[in-house]
C-alpha positions in Angstrom: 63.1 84.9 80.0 60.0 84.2 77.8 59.4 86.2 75.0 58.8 90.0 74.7 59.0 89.8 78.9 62.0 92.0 78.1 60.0 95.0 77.2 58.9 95.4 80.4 61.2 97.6 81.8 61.8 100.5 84.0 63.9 103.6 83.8 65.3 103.2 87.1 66.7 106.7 89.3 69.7 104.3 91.2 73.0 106.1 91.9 73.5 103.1 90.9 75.9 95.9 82.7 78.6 92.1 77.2 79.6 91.7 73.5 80.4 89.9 68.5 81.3 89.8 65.3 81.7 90.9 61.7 84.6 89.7 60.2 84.9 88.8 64.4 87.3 91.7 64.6 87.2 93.1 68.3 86.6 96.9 68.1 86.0 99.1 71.3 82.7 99.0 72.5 81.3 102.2 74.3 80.3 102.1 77.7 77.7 105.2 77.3 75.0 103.1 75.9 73.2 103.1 79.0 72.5 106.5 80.9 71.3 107.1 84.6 67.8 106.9 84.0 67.9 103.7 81.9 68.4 100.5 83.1 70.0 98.6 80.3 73.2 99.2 77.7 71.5 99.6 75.0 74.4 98.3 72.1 74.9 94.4 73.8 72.4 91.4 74.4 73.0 88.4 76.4 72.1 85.1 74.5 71.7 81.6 76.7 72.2 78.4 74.9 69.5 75.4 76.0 72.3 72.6 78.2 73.2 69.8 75.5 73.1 72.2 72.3 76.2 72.1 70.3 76.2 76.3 70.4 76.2 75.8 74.3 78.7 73.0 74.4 81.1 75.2 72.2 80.5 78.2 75.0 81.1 75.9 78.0 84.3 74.7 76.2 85.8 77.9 75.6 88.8 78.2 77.8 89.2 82.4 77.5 85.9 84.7 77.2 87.3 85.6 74.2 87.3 82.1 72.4 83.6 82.7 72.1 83.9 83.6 68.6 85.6 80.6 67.8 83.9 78.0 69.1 80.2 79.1 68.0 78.6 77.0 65.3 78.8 78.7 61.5 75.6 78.7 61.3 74.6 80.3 64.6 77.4 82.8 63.3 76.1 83.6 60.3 72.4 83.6 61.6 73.6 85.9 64.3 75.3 88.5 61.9 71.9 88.6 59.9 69.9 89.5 62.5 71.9 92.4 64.2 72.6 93.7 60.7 69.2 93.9 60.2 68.9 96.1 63.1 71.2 98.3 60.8 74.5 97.5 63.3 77.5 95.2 62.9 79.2 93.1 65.2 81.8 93.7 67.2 82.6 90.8 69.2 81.2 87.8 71.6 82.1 86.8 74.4 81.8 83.4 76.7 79.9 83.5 80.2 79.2 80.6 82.7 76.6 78.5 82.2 76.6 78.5 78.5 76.0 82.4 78.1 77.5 84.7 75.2 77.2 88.2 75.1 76.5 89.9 72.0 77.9 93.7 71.0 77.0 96.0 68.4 79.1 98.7 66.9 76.1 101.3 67.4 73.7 102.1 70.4 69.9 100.8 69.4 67.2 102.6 70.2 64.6 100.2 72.5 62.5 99.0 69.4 65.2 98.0 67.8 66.7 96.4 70.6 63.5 94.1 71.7 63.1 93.2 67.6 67.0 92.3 67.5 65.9 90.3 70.7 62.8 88.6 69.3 65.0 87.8 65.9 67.8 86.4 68.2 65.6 84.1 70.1 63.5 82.5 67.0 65.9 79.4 67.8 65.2 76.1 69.1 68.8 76.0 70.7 67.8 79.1 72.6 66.5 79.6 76.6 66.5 83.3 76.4 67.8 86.0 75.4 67.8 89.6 77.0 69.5 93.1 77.0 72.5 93.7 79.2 71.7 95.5 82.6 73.3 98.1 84.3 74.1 97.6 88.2 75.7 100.2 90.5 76.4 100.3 94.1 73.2 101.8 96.4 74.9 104.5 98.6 75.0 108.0 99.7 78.7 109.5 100.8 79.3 111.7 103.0 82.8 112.5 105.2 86.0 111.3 105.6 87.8 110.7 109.2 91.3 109.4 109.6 92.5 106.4 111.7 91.3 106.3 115.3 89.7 104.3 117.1 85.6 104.6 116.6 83.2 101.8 117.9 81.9 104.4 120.0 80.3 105.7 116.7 79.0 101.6 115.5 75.4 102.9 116.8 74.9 99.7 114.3 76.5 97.5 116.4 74.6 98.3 119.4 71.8 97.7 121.9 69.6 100.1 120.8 66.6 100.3 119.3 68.3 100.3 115.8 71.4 98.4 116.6 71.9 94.8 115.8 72.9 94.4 119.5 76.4 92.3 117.9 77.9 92.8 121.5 75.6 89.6 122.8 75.8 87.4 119.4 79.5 87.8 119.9 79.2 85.9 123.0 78.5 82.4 120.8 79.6 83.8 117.2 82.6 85.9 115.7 82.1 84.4 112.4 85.0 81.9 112.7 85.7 79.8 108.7 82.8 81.1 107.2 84.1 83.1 103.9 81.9 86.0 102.6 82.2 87.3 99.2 81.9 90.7 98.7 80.4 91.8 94.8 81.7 95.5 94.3 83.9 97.6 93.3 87.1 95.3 94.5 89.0 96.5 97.3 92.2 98.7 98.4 95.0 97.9 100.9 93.8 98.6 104.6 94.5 97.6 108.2 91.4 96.7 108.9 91.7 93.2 106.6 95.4 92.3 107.6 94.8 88.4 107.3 91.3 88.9 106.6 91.5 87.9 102.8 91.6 85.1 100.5 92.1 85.1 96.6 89.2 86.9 95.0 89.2 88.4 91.0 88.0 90.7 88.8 85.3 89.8 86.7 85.0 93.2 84.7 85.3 92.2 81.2 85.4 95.6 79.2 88.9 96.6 80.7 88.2 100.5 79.7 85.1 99.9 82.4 87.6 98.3 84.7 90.6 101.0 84.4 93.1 98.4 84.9 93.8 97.1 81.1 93.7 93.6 80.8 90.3 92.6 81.6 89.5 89.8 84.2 92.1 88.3 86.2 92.9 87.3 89.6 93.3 90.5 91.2 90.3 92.2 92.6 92.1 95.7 93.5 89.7 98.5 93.5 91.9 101.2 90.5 88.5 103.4 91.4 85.5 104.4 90.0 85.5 108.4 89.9 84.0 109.8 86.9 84.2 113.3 84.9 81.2 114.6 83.5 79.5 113.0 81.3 82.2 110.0 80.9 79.5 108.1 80.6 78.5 109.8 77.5 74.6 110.9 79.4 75.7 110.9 83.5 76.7 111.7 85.5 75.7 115.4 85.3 79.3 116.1 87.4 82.3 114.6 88.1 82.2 111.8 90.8 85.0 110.9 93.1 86.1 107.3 93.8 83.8 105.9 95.9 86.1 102.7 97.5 82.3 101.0 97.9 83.7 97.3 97.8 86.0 98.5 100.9 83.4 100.3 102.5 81.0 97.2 102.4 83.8 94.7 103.3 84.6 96.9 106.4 80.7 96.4 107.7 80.9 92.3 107.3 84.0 91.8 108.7 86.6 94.5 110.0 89.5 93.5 112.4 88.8 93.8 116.1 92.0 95.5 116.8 91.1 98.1 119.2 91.8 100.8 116.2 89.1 101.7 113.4 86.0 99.5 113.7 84.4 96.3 114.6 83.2 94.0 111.4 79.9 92.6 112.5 81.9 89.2 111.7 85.1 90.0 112.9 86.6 86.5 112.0 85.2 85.8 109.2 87.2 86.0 105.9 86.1 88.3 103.2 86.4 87.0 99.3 86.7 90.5 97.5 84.9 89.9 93.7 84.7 92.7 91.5 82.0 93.5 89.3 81.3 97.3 89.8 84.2 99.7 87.6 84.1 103.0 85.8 79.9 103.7 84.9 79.0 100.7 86.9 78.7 96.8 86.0 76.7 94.6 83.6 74.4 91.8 84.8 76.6 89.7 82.7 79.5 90.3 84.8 77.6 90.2 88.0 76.4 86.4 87.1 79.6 85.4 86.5 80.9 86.8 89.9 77.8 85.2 91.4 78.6 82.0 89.9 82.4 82.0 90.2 82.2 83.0 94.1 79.9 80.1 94.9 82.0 77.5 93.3 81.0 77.2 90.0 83.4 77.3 86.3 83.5 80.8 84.2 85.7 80.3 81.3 88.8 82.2 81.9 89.2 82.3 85.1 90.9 79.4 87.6 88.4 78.2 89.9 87.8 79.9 93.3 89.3 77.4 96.1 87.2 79.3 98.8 83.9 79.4 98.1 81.7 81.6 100.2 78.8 80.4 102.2 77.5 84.2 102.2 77.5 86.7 99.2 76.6 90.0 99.6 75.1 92.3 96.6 75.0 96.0 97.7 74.1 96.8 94.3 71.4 96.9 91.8 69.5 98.6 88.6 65.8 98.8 87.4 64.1 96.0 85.7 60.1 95.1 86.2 60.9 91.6 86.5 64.6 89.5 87.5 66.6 88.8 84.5 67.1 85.7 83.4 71.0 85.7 83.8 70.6 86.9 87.3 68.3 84.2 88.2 70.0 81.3 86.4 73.7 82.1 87.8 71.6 82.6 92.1 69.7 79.1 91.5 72.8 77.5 91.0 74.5 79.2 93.8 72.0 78.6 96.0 72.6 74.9 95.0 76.2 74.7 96.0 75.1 75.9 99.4 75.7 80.0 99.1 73.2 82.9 100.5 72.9 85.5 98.7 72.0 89.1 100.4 71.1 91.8 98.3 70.6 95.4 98.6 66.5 96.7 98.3 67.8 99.7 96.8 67.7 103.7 97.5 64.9 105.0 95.1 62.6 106.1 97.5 60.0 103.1 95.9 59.1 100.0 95.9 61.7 97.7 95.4 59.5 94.8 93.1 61.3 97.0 90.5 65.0 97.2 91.1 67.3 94.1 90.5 68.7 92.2 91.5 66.5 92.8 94.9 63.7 91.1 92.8 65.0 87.6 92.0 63.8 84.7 93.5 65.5 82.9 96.3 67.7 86.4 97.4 67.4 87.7 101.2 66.1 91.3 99.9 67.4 93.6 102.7 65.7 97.4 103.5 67.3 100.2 105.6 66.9 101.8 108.9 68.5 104.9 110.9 69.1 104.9 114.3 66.0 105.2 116.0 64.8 102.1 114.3 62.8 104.2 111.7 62.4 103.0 107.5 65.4 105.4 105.8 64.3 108.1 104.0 65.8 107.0 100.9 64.8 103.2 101.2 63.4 101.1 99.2 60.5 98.9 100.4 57.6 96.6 99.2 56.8 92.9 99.9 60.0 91.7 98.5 61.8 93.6 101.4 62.5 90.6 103.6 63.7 92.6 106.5 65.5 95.8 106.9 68.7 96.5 108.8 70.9 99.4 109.7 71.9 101.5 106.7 72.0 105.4 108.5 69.6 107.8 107.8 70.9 111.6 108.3 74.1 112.7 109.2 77.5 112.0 109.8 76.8 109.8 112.8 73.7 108.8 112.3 75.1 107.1 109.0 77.3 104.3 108.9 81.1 104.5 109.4 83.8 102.2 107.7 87.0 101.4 105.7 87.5 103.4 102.6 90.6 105.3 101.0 92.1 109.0 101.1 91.9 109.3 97.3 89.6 110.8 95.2 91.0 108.6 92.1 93.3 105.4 92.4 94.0 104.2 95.5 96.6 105.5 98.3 96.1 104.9 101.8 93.4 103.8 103.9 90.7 105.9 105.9 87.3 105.8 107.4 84.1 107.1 105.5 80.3 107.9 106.4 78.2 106.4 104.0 74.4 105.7 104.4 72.4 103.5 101.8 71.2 100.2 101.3 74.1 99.2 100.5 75.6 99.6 104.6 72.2 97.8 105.1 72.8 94.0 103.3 76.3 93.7 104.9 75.2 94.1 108.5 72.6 91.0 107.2 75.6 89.3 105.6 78.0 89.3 108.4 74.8 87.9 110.8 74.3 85.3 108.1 78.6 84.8 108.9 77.6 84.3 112.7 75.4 81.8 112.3 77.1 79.4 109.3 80.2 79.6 112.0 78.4 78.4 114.6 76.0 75.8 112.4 77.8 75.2 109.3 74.9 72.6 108.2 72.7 75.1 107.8 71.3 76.1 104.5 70.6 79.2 102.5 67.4 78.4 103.1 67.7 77.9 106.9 69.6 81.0 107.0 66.7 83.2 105.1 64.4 81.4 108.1 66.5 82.6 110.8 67.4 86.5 109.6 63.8 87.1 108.8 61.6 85.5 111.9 64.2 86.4 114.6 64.3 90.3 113.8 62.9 93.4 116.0 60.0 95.3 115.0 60.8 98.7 113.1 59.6 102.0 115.0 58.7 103.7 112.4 57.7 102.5 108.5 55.5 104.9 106.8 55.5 103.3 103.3 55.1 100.1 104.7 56.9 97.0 103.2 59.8 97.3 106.0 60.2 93.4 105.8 59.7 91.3 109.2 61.5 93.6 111.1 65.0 95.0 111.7 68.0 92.7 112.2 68.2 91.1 115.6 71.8 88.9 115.4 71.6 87.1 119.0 67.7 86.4 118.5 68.8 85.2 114.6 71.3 82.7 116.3 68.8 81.3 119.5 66.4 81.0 116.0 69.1 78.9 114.0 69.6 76.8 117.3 66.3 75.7 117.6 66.0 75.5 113.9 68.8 72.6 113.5 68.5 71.0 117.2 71.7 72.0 118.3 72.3 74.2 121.5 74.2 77.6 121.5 76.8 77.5 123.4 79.5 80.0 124.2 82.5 79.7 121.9 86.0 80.8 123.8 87.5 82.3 121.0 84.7 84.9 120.3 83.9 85.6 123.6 85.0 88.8 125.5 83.8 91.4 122.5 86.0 94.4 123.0 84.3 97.0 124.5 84.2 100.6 123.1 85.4 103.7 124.7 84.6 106.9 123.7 86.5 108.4 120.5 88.4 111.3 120.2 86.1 114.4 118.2 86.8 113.3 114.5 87.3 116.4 112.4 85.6 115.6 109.2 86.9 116.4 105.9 84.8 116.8 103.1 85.5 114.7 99.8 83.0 115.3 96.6 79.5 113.6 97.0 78.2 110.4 95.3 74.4 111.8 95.7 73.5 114.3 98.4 75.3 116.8 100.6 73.4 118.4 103.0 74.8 121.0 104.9 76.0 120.0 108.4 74.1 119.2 111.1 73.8 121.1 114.6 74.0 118.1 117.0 71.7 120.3 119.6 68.8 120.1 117.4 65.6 118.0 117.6 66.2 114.3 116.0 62.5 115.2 114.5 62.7 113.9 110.7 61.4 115.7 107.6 58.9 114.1 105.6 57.4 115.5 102.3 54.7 114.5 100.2 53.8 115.4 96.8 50.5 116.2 95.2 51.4 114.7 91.5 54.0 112.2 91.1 53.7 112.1 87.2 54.4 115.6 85.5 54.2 117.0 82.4 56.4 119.7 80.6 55.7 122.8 82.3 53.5 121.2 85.1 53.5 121.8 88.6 53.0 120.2 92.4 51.7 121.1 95.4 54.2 119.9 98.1 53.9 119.4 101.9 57.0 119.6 104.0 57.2 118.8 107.8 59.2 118.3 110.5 61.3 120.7 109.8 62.5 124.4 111.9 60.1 126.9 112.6 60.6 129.5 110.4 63.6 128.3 108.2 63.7 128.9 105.0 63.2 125.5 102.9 64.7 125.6 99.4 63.5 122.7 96.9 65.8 120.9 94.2 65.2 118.3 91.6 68.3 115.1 92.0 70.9 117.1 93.1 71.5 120.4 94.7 72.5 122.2 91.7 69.2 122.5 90.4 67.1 124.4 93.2 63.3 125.4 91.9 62.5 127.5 94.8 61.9 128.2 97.9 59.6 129.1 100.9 59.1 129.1 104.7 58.2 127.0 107.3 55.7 127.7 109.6 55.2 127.7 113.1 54.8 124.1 113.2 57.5 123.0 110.8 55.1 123.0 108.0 55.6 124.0 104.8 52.9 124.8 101.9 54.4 125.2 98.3 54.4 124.6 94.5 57.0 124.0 92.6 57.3 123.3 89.0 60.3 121.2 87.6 62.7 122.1 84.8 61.6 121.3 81.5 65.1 120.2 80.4 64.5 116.6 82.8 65.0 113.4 81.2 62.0 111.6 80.6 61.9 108.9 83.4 62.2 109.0 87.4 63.8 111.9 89.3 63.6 112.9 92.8 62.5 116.6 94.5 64.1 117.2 97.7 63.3 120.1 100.7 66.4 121.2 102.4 66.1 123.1 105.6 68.7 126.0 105.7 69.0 126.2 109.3 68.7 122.9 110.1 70.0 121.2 107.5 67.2 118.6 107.2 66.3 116.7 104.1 63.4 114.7 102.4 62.0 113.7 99.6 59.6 112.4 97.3 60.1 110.6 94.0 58.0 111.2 90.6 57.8 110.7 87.4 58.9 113.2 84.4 56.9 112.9 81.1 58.4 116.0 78.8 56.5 117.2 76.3 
């Protein structure tokens, strides 16, 4: 990253991340330097080493993260310790990354002047590429219900012919997703009978093991220990206490579930899914997530025995803010796309244009939008023109979200269930698996032959009011005829994949509630119209004490419409709506909001509809 670029960023509303020395004596570092509405942890720094510098020779030799320390030059030791004591901090500890990358922490949270001077003193070197804060990434869903095990294609709307299914049914015909592996960077992954012989060795790349729960830091065993949080835990957020929300499992499930006429149908069904985890406790750093990038395509991070099945398809259903890609992102997807891996990513549920979350904003990703049922943009969707196509991610309720594999427990793991979830995140794995089709079936193919495919083969979207849906919505038997024709080969039909199993109808699940991630609308009444709610807002910057017009529609005649501000603990009013659905208000938000983004929501009483609108809180 060129200099000062860093200052440029964004306090990003995602529901949805190291480290030095003094006397180099490791001391905890806390994880609450970084707070829902701030992109970045604001007590570490990344610095890159130019290739061929003794400083990034040393990194690249260091056989444990830890070694970091060690190995680094004196005098890029000493020249390090001046500058963050400058800052008025110490160090704490360093620690090695791939591709000649060290992570710097502090023993005190910086404000962001301090941080982008510590960064400007820290990259007055000629050894130096770049040197950035450490960013916060967490997954990009919305939970909702539990079922238990059953047998439920019937509810895979996603899976279907419709005009916001993927129509897999016909793809399967040439494709199951036969050899191809497909990493999966998450939250890990829990025991389940939906990936009995589905998995090869993946690891844990969380390097702060009080952010990982498990205690020793990265190893070889990417086991999801959960990610629920009390309030506050992270020192800022979250306001209450979050369940565990078995994300990794829920995303592995929509790749590549067993088609064993229980549960569901993976959109690859033989494919084999590399489980890397990156996501804990208060979500993961961009440090981390490079190093997961780079270590699932293939490529050395110190510490860590080299992965023997690298994937040909990574998926990213995960993200923070940033105005531009960070550099550590970008370095560790170049090289993956190198050694031959795609990499799918997750546009992000902030209700705005996606040019500002990452790592939806790096160059060479397949950036990937949602869509509900009826082929319409997702309420909660990001979108802009680095959306290259959208894909089935839910957008309501229970059924008209996306079902898959998760786990009964609200903390550490026990045993498996099934979970409605709706986000972005459900979204980039129906693209990942389809990406899994194709590289089964043409294996020459490259990531950029894949992007090609996916994005010039898709549907049109029904319905995109914001615009910047991508191309379309995913098509998977149109993206392999496009691959075919693309590499001169014909598609045939492949034995083994064909004869998909065909769904029967599934017995009436009886949900049970389990704490939301983000929103919990009250239930839906199946007999009412499928009509969305839409809202707009008159002001989408506000000052302390200043209020909005608001325009709801779409929703009952005559139900009362209540309006909250992130969550529904935190109602501002109410009113009616009219005879047409319509409602008229203004509403004025709390002064006690965070500077930054936040998001107002209308909420039908009767009918249980949502929408909303996202805006920008100035304070005083």
């Amino acid at each position: 990253m060129s200099k000062h670029t860093h200052r440029t960023l964004i306090a990003a509303c995602v529901g949805t991340g190291a480290l030095l020395f003094s006397a180099f004596a490791a001391q905890p570092v806390a994880l609450a330097t970084a707070n829902e509405d701030s992109p970045i942890l604001s007590g570490e720094v990344v610095v890159k080493y130019k290739d061929g510098t003794e400083a990034a020779e040393a990194i690249e030799d260091a056989k444990e993260p830890e070694q970091a320390h060690e190995k680094l030059p004196a005098d890029e030791k000493e020249r390090i310790k001046e500058a963050v004591q400058e800052e008025g901090a110490n160090l704490t500890d360093a620690k090695a990354h791939a591709d000649g990358a060290v992570t710097i922490s502090l023993d005190k949270k910086l404000s962001e002047s301090d941080i982008d001077s510590l960064v400007e003193k820290l990259e007055d070197s000629k050894d130096v590429e770049f040197v950035e804060p450490v960013y916060i990434a967490q997954p990009f869903q919305i939970n909702q219900d539990e079922v238990n095990r059953g047998k439920y294609t019937s509810y895979q709307w996603s899976l279907r012919n419709g005009v916001g299914g993927i129509n897999a049914d016909a793809a399967w015909r040439y494709s199951k997703g036969k050899d191809v592996t497909v990493a999966v960077l998450d939250t890990g992954i829990v025991d389940h009978p939906e990936f009995d012989n589905k998995l090869v060795q993946g690891a844990d790349l969380i390097s702060d093991s009080s952010r990982s729960r498990d205690g020793d830091g990265r190893d070889m065993n990417p086991r999801d220990e959960g990610d629920w949080m009390r309030a506050y835990e992270c020192v800022t957020w979250p306001a209450r206490a979050r369940t565990s929300s078995w994300h990794g499992t829920h995303v592995a499930g929509i790749v590549g579930a067993t088609q064993d006429e229980q549960g569901i149908d993976g959109v690859a069904p033989q494919a084999k899914i590399l489980p890397v985890r990156v996501l804990g406790r208060c979500g993961g750093t961009s440090t981390d997530i490079a190093d997961g990038i780079t270590w699932a395509s293939g490529g050395d991070v110190p510490g860590l025995e080299r992965n023997e099945n690298p994937a040909k398809v990574i998926n990213l259903s995960l993200g923070g803010g940033a105005y531009q890609c960070p550099q550590v992102y970008q370095n560790a997807i170049d090289a993956a796309i190198a050694r031959g891996s795609t990499i799918v990513v997750a546009a992000g549920n902030d209700h705005a244009n996606a040019r500002h979350t990452t790592p939806a904003n790096c160059r060479g990703v397949i950036t990937v939008g949602a869509t509900g049922p009826d082929g319409e943009q997702s309420s909660y969707s990001n979108y802009g023109r680095v959306v290259d196509l959208s894909a089935p991610g839910g957008n309501g309720y229970h059924r008209e979200q996306i079902l898959s594999a998760a786990n009964m427990s609200t903390t550490t793991p026990t045993d498996g269930n099934y979970v409605w979830m709706q986000g972005t995140s459900q979204a980039t794995p129906h693209v990942s698996g389809v990406a899994a089709l194709m590289l089964s079936k043409f294996p020459q193919m490259t990531p950029e032959q894949v992007r090609q495919s996916l994005v010039n083969s898709t549907k049109d979207v029904q319905s995109c009011p914001r615009g910047g849906c991508g191309r379309g919505i995913l098509n998977a038997p149109a993206a392999l005829e496009y691959a075919s024709n693309l590499v001169g080969q014909a598609l045939t039909e492949d034995d083994a994949a064909a004869g998909p199993i065909q769904p029967v109808e599934a017995p009436v699940a009886q949900p049970a509630p389990v704490q939301p991630v983000d929103l919990q609308p009250a239930p839906r009444d199946e007999n009412r119209t499928t009509q969305r709610a839409r809202m707009t807002i008159e002001r989408w910057v506000l000052d302390a004490g200043q209020s909005t017009a608001v325009l709801g529609n779409g929703f009952e005649p005559g139900e009362e419409v209540i309006a909250y501000v992130d969550s529904f603990s935190r109602p501002l009013g109410s009113s009616w709506a009219d005879g047409q659905g319509q409602i008229r208000a203004r509403f004025t938000p709390s002064q006690s909001l965070r500077v930054g983004y936040h998001v107002m929501f209308l909420t039908g009483q009767t009918s249980g509809k949502v929408a909303g609108a996202r805006f920008f809180y100035w304070g005083d």
